[in-house]
C-alpha positions as a Markdown table, in Angstrom:
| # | Residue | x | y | z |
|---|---|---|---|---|
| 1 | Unk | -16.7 | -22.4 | -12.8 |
| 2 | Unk | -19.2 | -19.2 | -12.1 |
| 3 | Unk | -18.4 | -19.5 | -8.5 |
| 4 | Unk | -14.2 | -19.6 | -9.1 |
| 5 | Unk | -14.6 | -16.9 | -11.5 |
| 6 | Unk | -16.3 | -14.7 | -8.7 |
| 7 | Unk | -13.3 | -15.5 | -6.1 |
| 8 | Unk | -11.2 | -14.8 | -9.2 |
| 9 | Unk | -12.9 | -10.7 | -9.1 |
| 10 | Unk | -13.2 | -10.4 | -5.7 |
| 11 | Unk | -9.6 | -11.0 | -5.1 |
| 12 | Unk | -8.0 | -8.7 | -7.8 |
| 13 | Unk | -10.2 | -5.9 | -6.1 |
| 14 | Unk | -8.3 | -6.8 | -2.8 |
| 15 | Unk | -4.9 | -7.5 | -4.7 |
| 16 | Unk | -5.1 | -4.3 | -6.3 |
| 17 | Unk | -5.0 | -2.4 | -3.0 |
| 18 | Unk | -2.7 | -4.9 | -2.0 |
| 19 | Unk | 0.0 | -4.3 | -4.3 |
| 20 | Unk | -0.4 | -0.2 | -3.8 |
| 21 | Unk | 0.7 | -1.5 | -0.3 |
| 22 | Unk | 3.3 | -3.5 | -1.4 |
| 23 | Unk | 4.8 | -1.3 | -4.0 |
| 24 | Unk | 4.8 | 2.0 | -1.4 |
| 25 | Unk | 6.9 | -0.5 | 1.0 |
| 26 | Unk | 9.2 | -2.3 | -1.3 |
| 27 | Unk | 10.1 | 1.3 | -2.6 |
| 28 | Unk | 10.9 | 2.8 | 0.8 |
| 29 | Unk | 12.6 | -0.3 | 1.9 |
| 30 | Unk | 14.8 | -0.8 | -1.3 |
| 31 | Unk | 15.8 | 2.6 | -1.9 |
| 32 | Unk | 16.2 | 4.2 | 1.9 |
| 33 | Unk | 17.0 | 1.3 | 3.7 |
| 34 | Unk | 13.8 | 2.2 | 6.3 |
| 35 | Unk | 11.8 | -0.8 | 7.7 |
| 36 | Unk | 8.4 | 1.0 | 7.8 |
| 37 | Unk | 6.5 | -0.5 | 10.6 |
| 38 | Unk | 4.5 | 2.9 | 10.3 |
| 39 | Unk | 3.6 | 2.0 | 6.6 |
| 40 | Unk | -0.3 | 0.9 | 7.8 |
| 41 | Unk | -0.7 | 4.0 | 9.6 |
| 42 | Unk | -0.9 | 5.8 | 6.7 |
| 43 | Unk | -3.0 | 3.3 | 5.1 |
| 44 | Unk | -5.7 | 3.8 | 7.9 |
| 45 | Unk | -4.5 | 8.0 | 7.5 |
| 46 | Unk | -6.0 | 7.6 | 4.2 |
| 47 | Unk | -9.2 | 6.0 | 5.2 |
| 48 | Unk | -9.7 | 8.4 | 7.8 |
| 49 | Unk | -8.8 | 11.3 | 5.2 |
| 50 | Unk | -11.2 | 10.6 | 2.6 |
| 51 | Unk | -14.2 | 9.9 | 5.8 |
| 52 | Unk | -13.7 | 13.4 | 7.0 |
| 53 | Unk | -13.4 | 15.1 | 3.8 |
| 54 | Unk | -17.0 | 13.6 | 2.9 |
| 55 | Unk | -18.2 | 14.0 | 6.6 |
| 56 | Unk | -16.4 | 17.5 | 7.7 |
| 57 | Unk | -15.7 | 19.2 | 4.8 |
| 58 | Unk | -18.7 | 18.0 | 2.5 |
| 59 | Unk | -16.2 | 17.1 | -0.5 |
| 60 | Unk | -17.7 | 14.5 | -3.2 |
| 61 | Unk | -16.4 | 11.1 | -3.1 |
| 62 | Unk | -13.9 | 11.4 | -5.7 |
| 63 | Unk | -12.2 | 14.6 | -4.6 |
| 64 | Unk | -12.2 | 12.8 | -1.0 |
| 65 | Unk | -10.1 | 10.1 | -2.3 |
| 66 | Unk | -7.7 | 12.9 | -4.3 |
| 67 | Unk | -7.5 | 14.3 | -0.3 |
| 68 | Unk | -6.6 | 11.3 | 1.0 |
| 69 | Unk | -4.0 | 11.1 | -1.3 |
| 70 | Unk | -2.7 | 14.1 | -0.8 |
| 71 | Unk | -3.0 | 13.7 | 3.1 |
| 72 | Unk | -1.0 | 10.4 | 2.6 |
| 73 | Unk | 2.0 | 12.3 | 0.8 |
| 74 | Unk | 2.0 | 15.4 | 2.5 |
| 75 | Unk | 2.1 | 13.8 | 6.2 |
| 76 | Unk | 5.0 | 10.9 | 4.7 |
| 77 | Unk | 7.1 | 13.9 | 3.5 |
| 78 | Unk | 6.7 | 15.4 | 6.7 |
| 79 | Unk | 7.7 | 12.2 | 8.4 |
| 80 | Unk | 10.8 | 11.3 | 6.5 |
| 81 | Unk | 12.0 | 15.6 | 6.5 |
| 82 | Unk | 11.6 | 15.6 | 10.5 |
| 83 | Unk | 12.5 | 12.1 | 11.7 |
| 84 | Unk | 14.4 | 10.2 | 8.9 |
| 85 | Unk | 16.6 | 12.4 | 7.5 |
| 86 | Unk | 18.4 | 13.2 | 11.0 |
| 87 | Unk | 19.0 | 9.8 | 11.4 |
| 88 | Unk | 20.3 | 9.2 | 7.6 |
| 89 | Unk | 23.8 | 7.7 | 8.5 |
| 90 | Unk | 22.5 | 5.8 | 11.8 |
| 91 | Unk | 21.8 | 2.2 | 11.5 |
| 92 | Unk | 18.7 | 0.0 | 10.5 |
| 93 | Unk | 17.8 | -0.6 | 14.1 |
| 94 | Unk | 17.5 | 2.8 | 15.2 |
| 95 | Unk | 15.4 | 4.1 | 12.3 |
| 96 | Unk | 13.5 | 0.7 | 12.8 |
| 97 | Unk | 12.4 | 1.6 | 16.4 |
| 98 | Unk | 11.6 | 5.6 | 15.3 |
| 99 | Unk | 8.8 | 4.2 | 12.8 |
| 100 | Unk | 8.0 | 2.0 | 15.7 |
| 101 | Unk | 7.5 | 5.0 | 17.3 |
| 102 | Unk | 5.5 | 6.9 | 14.3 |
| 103 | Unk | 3.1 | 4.0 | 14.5 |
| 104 | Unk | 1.9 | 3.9 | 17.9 |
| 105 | Unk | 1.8 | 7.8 | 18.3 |
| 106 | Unk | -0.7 | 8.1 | 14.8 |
| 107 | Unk | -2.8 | 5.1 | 15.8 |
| 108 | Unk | -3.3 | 6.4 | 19.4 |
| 109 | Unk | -4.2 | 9.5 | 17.5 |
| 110 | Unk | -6.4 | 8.5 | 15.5 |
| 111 | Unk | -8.1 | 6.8 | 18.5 |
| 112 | Unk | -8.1 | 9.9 | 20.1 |
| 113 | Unk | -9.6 | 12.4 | 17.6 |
| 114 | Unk | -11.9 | 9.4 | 16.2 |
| 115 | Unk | -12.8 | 7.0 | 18.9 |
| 116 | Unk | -12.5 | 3.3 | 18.7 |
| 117 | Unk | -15.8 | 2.9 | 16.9 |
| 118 | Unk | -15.8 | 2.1 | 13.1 |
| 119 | Unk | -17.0 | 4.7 | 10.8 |
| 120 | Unk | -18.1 | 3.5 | 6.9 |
| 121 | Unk | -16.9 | 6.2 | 4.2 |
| 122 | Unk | -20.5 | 7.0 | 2.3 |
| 123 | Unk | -19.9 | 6.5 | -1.3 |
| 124 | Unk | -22.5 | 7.4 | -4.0 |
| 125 | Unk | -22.3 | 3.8 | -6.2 |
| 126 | Unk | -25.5 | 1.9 | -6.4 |
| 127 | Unk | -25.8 | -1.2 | -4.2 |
| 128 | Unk | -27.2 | -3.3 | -6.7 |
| 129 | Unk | -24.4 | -5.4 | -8.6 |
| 130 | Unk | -23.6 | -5.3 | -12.2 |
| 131 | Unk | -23.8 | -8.8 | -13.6 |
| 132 | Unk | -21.4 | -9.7 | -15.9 |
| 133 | Unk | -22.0 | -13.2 | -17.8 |
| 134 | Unk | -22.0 | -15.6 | -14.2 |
| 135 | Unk | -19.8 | -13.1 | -12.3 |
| 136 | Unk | -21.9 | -10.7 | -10.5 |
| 137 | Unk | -19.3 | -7.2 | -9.2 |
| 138 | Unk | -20.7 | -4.0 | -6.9 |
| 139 | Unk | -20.3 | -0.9 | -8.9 |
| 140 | Unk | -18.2 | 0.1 | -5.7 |
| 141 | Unk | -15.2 | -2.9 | -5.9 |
| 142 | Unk | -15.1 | -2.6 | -9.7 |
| 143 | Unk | -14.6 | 1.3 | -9.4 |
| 144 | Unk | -11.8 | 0.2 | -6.6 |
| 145 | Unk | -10.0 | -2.3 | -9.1 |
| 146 | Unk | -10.0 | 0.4 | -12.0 |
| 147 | Unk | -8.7 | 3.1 | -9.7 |
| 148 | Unk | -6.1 | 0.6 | -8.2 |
| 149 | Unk | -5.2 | -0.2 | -11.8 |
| 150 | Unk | -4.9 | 3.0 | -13.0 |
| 151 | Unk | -2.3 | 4.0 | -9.9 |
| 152 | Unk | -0.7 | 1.1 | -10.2 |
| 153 | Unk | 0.5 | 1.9 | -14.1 |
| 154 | Unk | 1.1 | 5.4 | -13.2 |
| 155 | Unk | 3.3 | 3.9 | -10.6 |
| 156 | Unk | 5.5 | 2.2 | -12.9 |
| 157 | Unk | 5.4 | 4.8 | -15.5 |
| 158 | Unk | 6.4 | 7.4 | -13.0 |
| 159 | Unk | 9.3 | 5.2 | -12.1 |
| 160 | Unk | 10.3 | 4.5 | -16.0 |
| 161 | Unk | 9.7 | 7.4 | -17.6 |
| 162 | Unk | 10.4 | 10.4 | -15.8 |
| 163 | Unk | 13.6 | 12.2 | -14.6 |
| 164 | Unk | 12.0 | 11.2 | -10.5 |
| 165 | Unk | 11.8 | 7.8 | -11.3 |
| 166 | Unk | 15.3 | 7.9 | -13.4 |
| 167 | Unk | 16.7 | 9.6 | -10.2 |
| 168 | Unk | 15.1 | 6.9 | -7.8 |
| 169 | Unk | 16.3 | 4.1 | -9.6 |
| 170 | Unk | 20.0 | 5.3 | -9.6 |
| 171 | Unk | 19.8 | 5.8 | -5.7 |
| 172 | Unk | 18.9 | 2.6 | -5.4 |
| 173 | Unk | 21.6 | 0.8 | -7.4 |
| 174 | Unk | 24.6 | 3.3 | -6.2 |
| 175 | Unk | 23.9 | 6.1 | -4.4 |
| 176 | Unk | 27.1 | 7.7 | -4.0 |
| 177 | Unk | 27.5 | 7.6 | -7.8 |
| 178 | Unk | 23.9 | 9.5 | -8.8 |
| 179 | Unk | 25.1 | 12.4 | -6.0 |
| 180 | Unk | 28.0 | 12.3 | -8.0 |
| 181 | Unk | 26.0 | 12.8 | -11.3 |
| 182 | Unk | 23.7 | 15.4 | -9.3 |
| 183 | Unk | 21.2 | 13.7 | -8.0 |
| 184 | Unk | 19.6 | 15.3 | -4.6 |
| 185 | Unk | 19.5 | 12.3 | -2.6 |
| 186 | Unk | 17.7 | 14.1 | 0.4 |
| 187 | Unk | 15.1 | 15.0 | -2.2 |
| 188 | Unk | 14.6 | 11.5 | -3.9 |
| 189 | Unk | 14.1 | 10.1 | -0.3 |
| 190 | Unk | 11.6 | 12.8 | 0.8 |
| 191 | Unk | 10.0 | 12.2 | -2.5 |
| 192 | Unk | 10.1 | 8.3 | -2.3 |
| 193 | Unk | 8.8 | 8.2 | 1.6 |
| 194 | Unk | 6.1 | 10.7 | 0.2 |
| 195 | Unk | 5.0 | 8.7 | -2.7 |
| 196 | Unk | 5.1 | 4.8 | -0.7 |
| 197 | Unk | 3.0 | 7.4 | 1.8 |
| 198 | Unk | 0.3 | 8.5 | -0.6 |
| 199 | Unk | -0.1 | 4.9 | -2.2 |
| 200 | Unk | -0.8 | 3.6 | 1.3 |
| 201 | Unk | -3.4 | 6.0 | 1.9 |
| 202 | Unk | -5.1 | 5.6 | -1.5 |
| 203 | Unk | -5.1 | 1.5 | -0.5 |
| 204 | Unk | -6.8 | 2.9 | 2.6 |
| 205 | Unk | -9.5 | 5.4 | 1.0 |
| 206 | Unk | -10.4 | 2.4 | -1.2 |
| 207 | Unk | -10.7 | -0.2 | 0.9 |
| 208 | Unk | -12.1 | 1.8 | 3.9 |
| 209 | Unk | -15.4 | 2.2 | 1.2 |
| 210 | Unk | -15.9 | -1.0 | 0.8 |
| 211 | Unk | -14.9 | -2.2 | 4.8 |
| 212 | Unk | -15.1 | -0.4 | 8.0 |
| 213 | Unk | -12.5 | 2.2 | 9.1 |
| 214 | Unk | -11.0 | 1.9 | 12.4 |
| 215 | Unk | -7.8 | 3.0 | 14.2 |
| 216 | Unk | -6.3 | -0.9 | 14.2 |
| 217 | Unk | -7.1 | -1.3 | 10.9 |
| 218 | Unk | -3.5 | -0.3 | 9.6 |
| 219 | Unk | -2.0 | -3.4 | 11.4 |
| 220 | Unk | -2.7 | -6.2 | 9.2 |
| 221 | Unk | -2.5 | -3.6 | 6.1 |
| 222 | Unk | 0.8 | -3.7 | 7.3 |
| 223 | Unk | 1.8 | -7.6 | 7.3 |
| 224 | Unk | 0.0 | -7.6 | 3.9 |
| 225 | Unk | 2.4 | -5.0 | 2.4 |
| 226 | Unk | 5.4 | -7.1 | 4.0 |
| 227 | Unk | 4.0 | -9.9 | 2.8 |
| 228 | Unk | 3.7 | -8.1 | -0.7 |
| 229 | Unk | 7.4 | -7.4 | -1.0 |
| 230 | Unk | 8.4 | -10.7 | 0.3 |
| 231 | Unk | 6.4 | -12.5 | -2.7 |
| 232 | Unk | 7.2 | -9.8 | -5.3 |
| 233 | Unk | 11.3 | -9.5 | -3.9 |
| 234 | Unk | 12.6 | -6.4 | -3.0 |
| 235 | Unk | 12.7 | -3.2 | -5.3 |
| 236 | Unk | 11.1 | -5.0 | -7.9 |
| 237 | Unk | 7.9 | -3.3 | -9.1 |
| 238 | Unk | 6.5 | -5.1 | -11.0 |
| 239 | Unk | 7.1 | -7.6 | -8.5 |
| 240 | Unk | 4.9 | -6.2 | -6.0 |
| 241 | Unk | 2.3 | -5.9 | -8.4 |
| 242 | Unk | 1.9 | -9.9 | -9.1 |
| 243 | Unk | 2.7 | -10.3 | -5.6 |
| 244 | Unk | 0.0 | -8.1 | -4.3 |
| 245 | Unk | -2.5 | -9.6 | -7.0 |
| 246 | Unk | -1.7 | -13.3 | -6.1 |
| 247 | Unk | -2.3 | -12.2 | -2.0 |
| 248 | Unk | -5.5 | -11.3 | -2.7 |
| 249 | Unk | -6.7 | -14.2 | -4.9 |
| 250 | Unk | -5.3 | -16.8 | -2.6 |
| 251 | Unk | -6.9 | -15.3 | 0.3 |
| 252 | Unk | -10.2 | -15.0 | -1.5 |
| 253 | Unk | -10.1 | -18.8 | -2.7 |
| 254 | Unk | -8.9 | -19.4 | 0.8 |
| 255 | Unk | -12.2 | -17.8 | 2.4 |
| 256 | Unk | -14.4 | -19.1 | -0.3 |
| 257 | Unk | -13.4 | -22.9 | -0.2 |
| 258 | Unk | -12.5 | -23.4 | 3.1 |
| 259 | Unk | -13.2 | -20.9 | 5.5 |
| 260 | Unk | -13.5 | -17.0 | 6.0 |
| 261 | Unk | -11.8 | -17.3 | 8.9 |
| 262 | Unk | -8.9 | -18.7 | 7.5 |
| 263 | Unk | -8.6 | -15.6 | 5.1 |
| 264 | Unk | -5.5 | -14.3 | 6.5 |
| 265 | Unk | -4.6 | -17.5 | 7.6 |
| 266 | Unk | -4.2 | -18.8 | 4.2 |
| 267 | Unk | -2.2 | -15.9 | 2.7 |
| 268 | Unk | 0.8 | -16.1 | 5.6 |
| 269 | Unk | 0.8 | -20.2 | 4.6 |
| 270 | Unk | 1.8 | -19.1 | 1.5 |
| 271 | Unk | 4.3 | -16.3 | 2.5 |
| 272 | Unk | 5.9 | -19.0 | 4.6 |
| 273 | Unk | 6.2 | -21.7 | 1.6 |
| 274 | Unk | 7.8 | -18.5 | -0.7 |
| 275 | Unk | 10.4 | -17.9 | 2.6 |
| 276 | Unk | 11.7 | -21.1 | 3.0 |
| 277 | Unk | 11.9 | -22.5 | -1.1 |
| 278 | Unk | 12.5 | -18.9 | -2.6 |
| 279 | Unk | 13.9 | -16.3 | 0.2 |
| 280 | Unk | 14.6 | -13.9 | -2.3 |
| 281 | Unk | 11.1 | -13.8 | -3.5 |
| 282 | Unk | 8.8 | -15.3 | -6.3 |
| 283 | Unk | 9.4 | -12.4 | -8.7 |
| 284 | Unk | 12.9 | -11.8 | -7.7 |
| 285 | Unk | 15.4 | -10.8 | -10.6 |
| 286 | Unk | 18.5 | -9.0 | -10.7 |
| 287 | Unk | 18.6 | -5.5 | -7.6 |
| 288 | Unk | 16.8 | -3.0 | -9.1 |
| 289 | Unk | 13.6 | -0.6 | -8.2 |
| 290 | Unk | 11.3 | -0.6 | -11.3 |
């Protein structure tokens, strides 16, 4: 029981940065139609953010992952204002291959500017673990679950109970009708691309402490987040949170009762059990974001 209960912790800590992914990319996707293949760039943008705001700039560890953030959003507003919106009325496919395109150009970037050796984000938690009953946590991962908590509800408050969210859930269900009702539809997609963006990167700051940063690191953060929405079904929030959460506890019982190396492995078992006997998702309820 001690040792199920410590799979149990380790995987919320990665579900929780699992359904950041997830609920950045089921956002984008539902409400702009955009297939982000780019969406783990920005998760390893993030990682890469909060490493040289500790190592270049000298910021503390907490305002490092507040720059990531802001890295995350301000680059995803850029992408969707320069590349997206010009291609608003053209078809899937074409913005499809364009954030084919974003990916491969930041990820030979990053290369570029950091090298293919992995870097580890310094972070001032003690290494000794806090022991809780039989479940023994790293101050680090249960400061990563908190903080991946914490966004996560601020997520789905932001979406609920503001006049953003109101306006991002009424582009999703009819879009035409909220620019009707004065709804700046450019705006709510800038905003949305930005927001899935900065969620990416925090998933990225937060992991990258606990993991290695590297420029590849974005490309299975990306399969997870499509794996996210495909549990949680699309535009559904809440959703992607329970899909996100249940990712990361499968793949942690996975590694810890058959093999680590089946880690990954295990999860995509699962995402292909949910496609063929639920397409629409395990979560899936009635088209909505929220």
């Amino acid at each position: 029981m001690a040792e199920l209960l410590q799979h149990l912790v380790n995987g919320l800590v990665l579900g929780g940065t699992y359904a950041l992914l997830g609920i950045g990319l089921t956002l984008i996707f539902g409400l702009m139609n955009v297939v982000n293949f780019a969406h783990g760039e920005f998760y390893t943008l993030g990682a890469y953010a909060a490493f040289a705001a500790l190592g270049l700039a000298g910021l503390n560890f907490f305002l490092a992952l507040l720059g990531a953030i802001a890295a995350g959003a301000l680059l995803g507003a850029l992408c969707e204002v320069s590349l997206l919106r010009p291609l608003r009325r053209e078809s899937i496919d074409t913005t499809m291959l364009v954030m084919i395109g974003v990916w491969i150009a930041m990820q030979n970037g990053e290369l570029l500017v950091w090298g293919g050796v992995a870097q580890s984000i310094p972070h001032p938690f003690p290494t000794a673990p806090l022991v809780l009953g039989p479940v023994s946590v790293a101050p680090l991962r249960l400061f990563v679950l908190l903080v991946a908590a914490a966004l996560i509800a601020a997520s789905y408050l932001l979406i609920q109970r503001t006049k953003l969210g109101r306006a991002m859930r009424a582009t999703f269900q009819d879009a035409e009708t909220a620019a009707l009702m004065g709804v700046r539809i450019e705006r709510i997609h800038t905003a949305t691309f930005a927001f899935g963006a900065a969620l990416a990167a925090a998933a990225g700051a937060l992991l990258g402490s606990i993991f290695l940063v590297y420029p590849s690191m974005g490309d299975l953060a990306s399969l997870k987040a499509f794996s996210v929405v495909i549990l949680g079904g699309l535009g559904n929030v809440p959703g992607a949170t329970l899909g996100g959460l249940l990712l990361g506890v499968v793949e942690e019982l996975g590694a810890g009762y058959v093999s680590s190396g089946y880690r990954d492995a295990v999860g995509f078992v699962i995402i292909i059990v949910v496609l063929v006997l639920r397409p629409a998702g395990l979560f899936a309820r009635s088209e909505r974001i929220g």
